[in-house]
C-alpha positions as CSV (number, residue, x, y, z in Angstrom):
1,X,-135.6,-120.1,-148.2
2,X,-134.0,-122.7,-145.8
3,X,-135.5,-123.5,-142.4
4,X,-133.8,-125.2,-139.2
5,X,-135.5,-126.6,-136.4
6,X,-134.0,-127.7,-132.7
7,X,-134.3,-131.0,-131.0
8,X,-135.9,-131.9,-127.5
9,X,-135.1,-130.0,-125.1
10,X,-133.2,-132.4,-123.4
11,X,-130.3,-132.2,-126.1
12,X,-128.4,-129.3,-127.1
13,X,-127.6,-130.3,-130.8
14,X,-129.7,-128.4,-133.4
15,X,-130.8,-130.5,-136.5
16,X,-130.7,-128.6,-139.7
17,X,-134.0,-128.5,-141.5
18,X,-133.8,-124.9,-143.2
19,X,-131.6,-121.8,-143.3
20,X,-133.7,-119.0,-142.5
21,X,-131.1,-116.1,-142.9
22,X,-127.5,-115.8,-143.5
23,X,-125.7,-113.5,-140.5
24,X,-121.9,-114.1,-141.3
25,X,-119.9,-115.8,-144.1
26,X,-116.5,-117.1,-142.8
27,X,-114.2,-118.6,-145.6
28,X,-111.7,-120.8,-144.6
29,X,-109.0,-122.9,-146.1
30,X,-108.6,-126.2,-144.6
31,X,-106.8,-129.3,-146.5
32,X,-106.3,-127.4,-149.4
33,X,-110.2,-126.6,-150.0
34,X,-112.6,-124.1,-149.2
35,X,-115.4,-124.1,-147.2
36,X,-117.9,-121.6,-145.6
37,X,-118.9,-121.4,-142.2
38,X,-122.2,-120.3,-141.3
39,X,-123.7,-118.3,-138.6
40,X,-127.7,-118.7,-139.0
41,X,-130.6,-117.9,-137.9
42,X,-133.5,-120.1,-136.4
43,X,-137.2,-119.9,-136.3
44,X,-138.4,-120.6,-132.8
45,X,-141.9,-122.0,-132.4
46,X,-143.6,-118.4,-132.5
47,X,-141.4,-117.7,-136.3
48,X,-139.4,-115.4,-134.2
49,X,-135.7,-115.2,-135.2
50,X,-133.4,-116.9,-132.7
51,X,-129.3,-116.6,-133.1
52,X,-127.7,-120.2,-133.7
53,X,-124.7,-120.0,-130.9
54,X,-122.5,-122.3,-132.4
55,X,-121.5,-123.7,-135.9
56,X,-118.6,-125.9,-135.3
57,X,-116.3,-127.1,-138.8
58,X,-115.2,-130.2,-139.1
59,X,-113.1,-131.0,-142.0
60,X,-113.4,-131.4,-145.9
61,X,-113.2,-134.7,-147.3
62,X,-113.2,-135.2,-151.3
63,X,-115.1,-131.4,-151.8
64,X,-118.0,-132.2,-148.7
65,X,-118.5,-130.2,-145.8
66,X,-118.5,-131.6,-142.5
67,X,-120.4,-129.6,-140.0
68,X,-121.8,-129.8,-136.3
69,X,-124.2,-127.6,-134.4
70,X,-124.6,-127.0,-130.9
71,X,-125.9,-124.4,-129.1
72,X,-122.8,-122.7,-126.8
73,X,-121.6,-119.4,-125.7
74,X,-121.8,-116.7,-128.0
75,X,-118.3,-116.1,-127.6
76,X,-117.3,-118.8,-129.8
77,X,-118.9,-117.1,-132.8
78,X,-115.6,-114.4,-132.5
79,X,-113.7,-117.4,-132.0
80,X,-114.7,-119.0,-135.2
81,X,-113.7,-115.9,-137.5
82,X,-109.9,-116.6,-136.0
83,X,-109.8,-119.2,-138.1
84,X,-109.3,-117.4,-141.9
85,X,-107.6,-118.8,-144.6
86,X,-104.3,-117.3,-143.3
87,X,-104.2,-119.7,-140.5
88,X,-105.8,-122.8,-142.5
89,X,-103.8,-122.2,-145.4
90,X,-100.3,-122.7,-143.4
91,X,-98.6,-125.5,-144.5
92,X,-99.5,-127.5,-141.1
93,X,-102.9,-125.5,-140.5
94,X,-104.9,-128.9,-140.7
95,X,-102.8,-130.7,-138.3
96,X,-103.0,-127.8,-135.9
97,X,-107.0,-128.5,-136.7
98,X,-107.2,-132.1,-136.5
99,X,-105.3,-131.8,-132.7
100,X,-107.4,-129.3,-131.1
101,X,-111.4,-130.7,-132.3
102,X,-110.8,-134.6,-133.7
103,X,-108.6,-135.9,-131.8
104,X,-107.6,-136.3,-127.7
105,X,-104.9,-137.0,-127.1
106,X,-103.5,-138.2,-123.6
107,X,-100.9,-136.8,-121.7
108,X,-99.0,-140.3,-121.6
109,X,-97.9,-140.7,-125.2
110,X,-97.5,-138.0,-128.0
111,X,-98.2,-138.4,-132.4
112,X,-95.9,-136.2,-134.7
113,X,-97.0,-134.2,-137.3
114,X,-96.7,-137.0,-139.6
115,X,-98.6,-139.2,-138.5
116,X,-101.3,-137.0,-138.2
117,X,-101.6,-135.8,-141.4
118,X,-105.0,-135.7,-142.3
119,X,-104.7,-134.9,-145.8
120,X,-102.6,-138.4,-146.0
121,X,-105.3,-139.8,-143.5
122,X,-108.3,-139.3,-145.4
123,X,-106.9,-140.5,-149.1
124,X,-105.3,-143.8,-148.0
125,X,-107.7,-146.5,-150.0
126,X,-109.4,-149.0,-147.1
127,X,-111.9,-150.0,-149.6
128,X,-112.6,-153.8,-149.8
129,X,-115.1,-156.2,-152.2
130,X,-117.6,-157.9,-150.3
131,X,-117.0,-161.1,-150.4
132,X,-118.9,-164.4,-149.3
133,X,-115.9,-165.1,-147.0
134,X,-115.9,-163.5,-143.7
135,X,-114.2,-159.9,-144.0
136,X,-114.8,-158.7,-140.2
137,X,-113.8,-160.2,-136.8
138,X,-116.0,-158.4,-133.7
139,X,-114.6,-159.2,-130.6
140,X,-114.3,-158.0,-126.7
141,X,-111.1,-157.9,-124.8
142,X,-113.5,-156.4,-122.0
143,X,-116.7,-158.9,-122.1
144,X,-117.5,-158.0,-119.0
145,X,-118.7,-154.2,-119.5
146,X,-122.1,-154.0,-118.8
147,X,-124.5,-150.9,-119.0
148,X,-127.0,-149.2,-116.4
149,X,-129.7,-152.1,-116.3
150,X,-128.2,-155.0,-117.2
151,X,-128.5,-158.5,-116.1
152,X,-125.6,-160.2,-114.3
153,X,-124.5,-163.0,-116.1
154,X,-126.2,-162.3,-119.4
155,X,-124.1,-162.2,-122.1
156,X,-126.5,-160.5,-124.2
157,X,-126.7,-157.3,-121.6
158,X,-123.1,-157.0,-121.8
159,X,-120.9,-155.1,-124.6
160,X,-121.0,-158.6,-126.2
161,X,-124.6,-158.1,-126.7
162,X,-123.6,-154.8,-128.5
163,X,-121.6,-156.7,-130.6
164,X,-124.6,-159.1,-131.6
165,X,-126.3,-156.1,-133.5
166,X,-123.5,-155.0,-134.9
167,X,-122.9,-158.4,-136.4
168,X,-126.3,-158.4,-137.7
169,X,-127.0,-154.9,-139.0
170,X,-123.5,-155.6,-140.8
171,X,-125.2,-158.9,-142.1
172,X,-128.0,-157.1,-143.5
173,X,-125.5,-155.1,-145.8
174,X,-124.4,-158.3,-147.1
175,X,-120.9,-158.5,-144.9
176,X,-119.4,-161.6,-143.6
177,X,-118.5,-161.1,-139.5
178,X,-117.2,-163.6,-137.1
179,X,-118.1,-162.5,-133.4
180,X,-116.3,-163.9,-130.8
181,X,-118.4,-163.6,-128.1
182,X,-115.9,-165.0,-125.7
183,X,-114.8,-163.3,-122.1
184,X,-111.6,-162.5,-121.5
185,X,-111.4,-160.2,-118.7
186,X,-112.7,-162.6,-116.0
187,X,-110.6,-165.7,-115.0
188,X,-112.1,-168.4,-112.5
189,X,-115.1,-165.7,-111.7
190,X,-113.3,-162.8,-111.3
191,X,-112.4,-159.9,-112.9
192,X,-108.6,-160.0,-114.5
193,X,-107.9,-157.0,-116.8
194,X,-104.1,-157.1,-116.4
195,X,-103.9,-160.1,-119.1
196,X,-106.9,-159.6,-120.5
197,X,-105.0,-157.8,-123.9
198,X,-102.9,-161.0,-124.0
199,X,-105.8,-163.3,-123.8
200,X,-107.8,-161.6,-127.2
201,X,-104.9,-161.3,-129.3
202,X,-104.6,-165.2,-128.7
203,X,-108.2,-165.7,-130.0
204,X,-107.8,-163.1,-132.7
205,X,-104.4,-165.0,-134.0
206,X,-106.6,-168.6,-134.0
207,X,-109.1,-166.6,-135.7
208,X,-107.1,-165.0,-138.5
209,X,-105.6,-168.2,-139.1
210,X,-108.7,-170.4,-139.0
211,X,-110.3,-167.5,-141.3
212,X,-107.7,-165.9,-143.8
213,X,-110.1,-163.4,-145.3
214,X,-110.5,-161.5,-142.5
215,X,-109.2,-157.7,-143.3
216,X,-111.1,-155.7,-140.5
217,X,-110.5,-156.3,-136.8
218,X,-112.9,-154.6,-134.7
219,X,-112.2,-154.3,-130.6
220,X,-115.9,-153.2,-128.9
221,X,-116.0,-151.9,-125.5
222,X,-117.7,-149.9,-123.8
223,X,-116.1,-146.8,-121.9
224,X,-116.2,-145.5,-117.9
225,X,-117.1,-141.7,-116.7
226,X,-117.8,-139.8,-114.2
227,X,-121.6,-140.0,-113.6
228,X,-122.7,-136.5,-114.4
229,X,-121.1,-137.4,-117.7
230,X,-123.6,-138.2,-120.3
231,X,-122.7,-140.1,-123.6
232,X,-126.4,-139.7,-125.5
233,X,-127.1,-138.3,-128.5
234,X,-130.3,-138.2,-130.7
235,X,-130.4,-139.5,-133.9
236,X,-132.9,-140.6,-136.6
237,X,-135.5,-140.1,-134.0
238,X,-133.9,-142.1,-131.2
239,X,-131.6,-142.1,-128.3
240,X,-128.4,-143.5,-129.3
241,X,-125.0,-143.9,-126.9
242,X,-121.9,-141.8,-128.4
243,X,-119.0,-143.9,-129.6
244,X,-115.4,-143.4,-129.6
245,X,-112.7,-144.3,-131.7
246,X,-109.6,-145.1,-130.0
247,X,-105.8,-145.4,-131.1
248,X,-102.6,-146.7,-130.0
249,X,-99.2,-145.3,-130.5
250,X,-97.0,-147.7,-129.4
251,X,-95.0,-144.7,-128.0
252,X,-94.8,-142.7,-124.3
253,X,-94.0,-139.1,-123.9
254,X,-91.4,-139.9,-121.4
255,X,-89.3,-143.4,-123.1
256,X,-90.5,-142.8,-126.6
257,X,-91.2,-145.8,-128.6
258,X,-92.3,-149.0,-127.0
259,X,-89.4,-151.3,-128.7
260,X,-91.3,-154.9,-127.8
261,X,-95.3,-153.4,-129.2
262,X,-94.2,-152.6,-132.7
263,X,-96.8,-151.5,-135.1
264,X,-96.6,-151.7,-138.7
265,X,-99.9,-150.8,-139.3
266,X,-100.3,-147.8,-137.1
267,X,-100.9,-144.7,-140.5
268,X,-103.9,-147.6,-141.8
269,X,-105.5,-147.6,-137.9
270,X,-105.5,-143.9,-137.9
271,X,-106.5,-143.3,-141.4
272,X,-109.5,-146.0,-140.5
273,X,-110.4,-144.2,-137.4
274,X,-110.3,-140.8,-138.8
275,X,-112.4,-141.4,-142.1
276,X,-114.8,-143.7,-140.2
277,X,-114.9,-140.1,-138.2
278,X,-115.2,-137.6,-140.9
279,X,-118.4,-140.1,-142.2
280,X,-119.6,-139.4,-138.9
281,X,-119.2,-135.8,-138.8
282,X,-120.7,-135.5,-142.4
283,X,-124.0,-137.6,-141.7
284,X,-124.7,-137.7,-138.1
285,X,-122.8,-135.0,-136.5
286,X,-123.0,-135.4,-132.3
287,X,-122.5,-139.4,-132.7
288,X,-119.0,-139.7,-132.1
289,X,-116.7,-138.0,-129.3
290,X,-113.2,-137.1,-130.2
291,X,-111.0,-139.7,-131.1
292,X,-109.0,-140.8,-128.4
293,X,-105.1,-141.5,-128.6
294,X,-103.4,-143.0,-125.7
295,X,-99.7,-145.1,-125.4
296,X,-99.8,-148.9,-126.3
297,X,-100.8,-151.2,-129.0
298,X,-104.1,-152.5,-127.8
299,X,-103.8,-155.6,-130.5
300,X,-104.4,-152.9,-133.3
301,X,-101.4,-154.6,-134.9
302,X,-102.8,-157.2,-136.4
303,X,-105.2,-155.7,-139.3
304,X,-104.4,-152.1,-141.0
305,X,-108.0,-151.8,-140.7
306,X,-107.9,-152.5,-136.8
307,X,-110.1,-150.7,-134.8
308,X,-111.0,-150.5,-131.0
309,X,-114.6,-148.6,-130.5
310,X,-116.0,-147.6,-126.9
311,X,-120.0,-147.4,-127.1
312,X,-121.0,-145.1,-124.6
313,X,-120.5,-146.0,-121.1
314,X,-121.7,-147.5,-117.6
315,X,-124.5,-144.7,-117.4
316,X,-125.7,-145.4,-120.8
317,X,-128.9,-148.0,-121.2
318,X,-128.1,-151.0,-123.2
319,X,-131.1,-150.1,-125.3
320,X,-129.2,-146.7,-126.1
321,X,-125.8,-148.8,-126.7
322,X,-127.2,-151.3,-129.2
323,X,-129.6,-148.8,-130.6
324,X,-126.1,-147.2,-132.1
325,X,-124.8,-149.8,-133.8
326,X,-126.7,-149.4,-137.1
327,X,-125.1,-146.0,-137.8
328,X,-121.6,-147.7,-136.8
329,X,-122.9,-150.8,-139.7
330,X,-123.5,-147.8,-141.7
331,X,-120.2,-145.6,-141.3
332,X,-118.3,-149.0,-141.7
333,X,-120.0,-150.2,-144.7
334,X,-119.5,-146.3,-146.1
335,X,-115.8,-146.8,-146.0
336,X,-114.6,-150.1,-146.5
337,X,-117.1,-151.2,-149.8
C-alpha cells in the first residue's frame, strides 16, 4: 500500500509519498524500453479518494523512469493512452517525444532529427575525475540581471551572486570552479548587450588559457517574462526559482547554417543539457522548464560540456534564485563525476 500526498496549495505539483490505488496501466515503448504510466489515486485530508489529473512521462534513461505530476485537465488522461507502444516504438517515436515535452524550440532556427537523437544524447560519456585543478569556469555574459529585491549596485544581488552559491555548493562536492564575477553587459555605466557575447568569450579564452584543466563552461543568467509568469517551484521543503537549459544551433530557419559561428561541439552541448535534464526529471521533477533552443552560438563552442543556464527570472526573489543552486551542484556533480 503506497500513499501520495499534495503540496501547498499555492503549487500545483503533487509529491509522491504513496500509491493508494492503481486506476489505469498504460505501457509504452520509448528509447527502446518499457515503462508504465500511471493514473492514481490520492488520499485527501478526510482519506477520501481523489483522482490524480495528470501523470506526465518523461523519458527512460539506463532502465529509470522519469516522471512528473501535476494536477491538469482531465482530458489529458485520454491523451496519455495515445501514446502506446505503436507510436513510441516507431523508429523516430522518441524524437517525436523529446520535440513536443523536453525541448522548445524557437521559431528562428530549426535541429534535425539527428541532432536530436535522444538515444545518442543520453549515452554520450561527459563523465570526468575530480581533480585538484579547476574543472568548471561560472561566468555571466549578463552580470547585470538582477531579481525582484535586489540592491542596485550589489554584485552579490545580481545573477553573479547566484553564481557565488553555485561555486560553493560545487566546492563542497569537492569540485574545482573559477567564477568570473566580472560584468560585461554594462560599458562606462550603461547597459550594452549588443557586444556583451563578444566581451565573455574574451574572458573565457584568457581563462581557458590561464587554466588548461578547465572541461565545463557554465553561462548563468537569469531569464525575462511576462509578469503573471511565475518561475517557482517547491522543492525539499523550500521555494526554489525554475531553471532552464538553453542551446544554440548555429543555424536559422530561413539562411540555414551560420557559416562564421561554427560549432564543433554542438551533439556534447545538447547531450550535456539533455542528461543534466533527464537528472532533473528523475529526482526533482517541476525544477527545470523545457529546454530552450534558439539560432546562434552563445560561446557554447568553446567546451563540449558548455552550458548556458537561466535561473528563474525578474519576478523571482534572489532568495528563491540562489536557494536553487544546490540541486543544479547536485544534477552537475550527478553527471560529470
Amino acid at each position: 500500500m503506497y500513499n501520495i500526498s499534495k503540496k501547498s496549495n499555492d503549487f500545483d505539483c503533487w509529491c509522491i509519498s504513496t500509491i493508494k490505488r492503481e486506476l489505469t496501466n498504460l505501457s509504452v515503448s520509448l528509447l527502446n524500453a518499457n515503462v508504465k504510466t500511471w493514473c492514481i489515486s490520492a488520499a485527501n485530508e478526510n482519506d477520501k479518494t481523489e483522482r490524480l489529473k495528470y501523470i506526465s512521462p518523461i523519458f527512460i534513461h539506463k532502465g529509470e523512469v522519469m516522471i512528473s505530476f501535476y494536477e491538469i485537465d482531465d482530458n489529458y488522461i485520454d491523451y496519455l493512452r495515445q501514446f502506446d507502444s505503436k507510436i513510441l516504438s516507431t523508429k523516430d517515436g522518441d524524437r517525436k517525444y523529446l520535440r513536443k515535452y523536453i525541448y522548445q524550440i524557437d521559431s528562428t532556427t530549426m535541429a534535425t532529427e539527428n541532432e536530436l537523437n535522444g538515444k545518442v544524447l543520453l549515452n554520450t560519456n561527459l563523465k570526468l575525475r575530480k581533480s585538484d585543478e579547476p574543472q568548471i569556469l561560472i561566468y555571466h555574459t549578463h552580470g547585470s540581471e538582477a531579481y525582484r529585491g535586489s540592491r542596485k549596485g550589489r554584485k552579490s544581488d545580481t545573477v553573479i551572486g547566484v553564481g557565488d552559491v553555485l561555486t560553493k555548493r560545487l566546492e563542497q562536492k569537492n569540485i574545482k570552479v573559477v567564477h568570473d564575477r566580472n560584468i560585461y553587459d554594462v560599458k562606462n555605466g550603461k547597459e550594452e548587450r549588443s557586444k556583451a557575447y563578444n566581451y565573455a568569450a574574451t574572458a573565457i579564452e584568457k581563462n581557458l588559457k590561464k587554466y588548461p584543466s578547465i572541461q565545463v563552461v557554465i553561462d548563468l543568467h537569469r531569464d525575462g517574462v511576462n509578469e503573471s509568469t511565475k518561475l517557482v517551484t517547491r522543492q525539499n521543503g523550500k521555494r526554489m526559482a525554475q531553471i532552464m537549459f538553453f542551446n544554440g544551433m548555429s543555424r536559422t530557419a530561413t539562411n540555414g547554417n551560420i557559416k562564421y559561428l561554427k560549432n564543433p561541439n554542438k551533439q556534447t552541448n545538447l547531450a550535456f543539457s539533455l542528461q543534466l535534464q533527464a537528472q532533473a526529471a528523475l529526482k526533482y521533477p517541476g525544477f527545470t522548464r523545457k529546454i530552450y533552443v534558439k539560432g546562434y552560438r552563445y560561446n557554447l563552442h568553446y567546451r563540449g560540456r558548455s552550458l548556458l543556464v537561466e535561473v528563474g527570472a525578474q519576478n523571482n526573489t534572489l532568495s528563491e534564485a540562489k536557494a536553487s543552486m544546490s540541486l543544479l551542484a547536485e544534477l552537475l556533480n550527478n553527471v560529470l563525476y
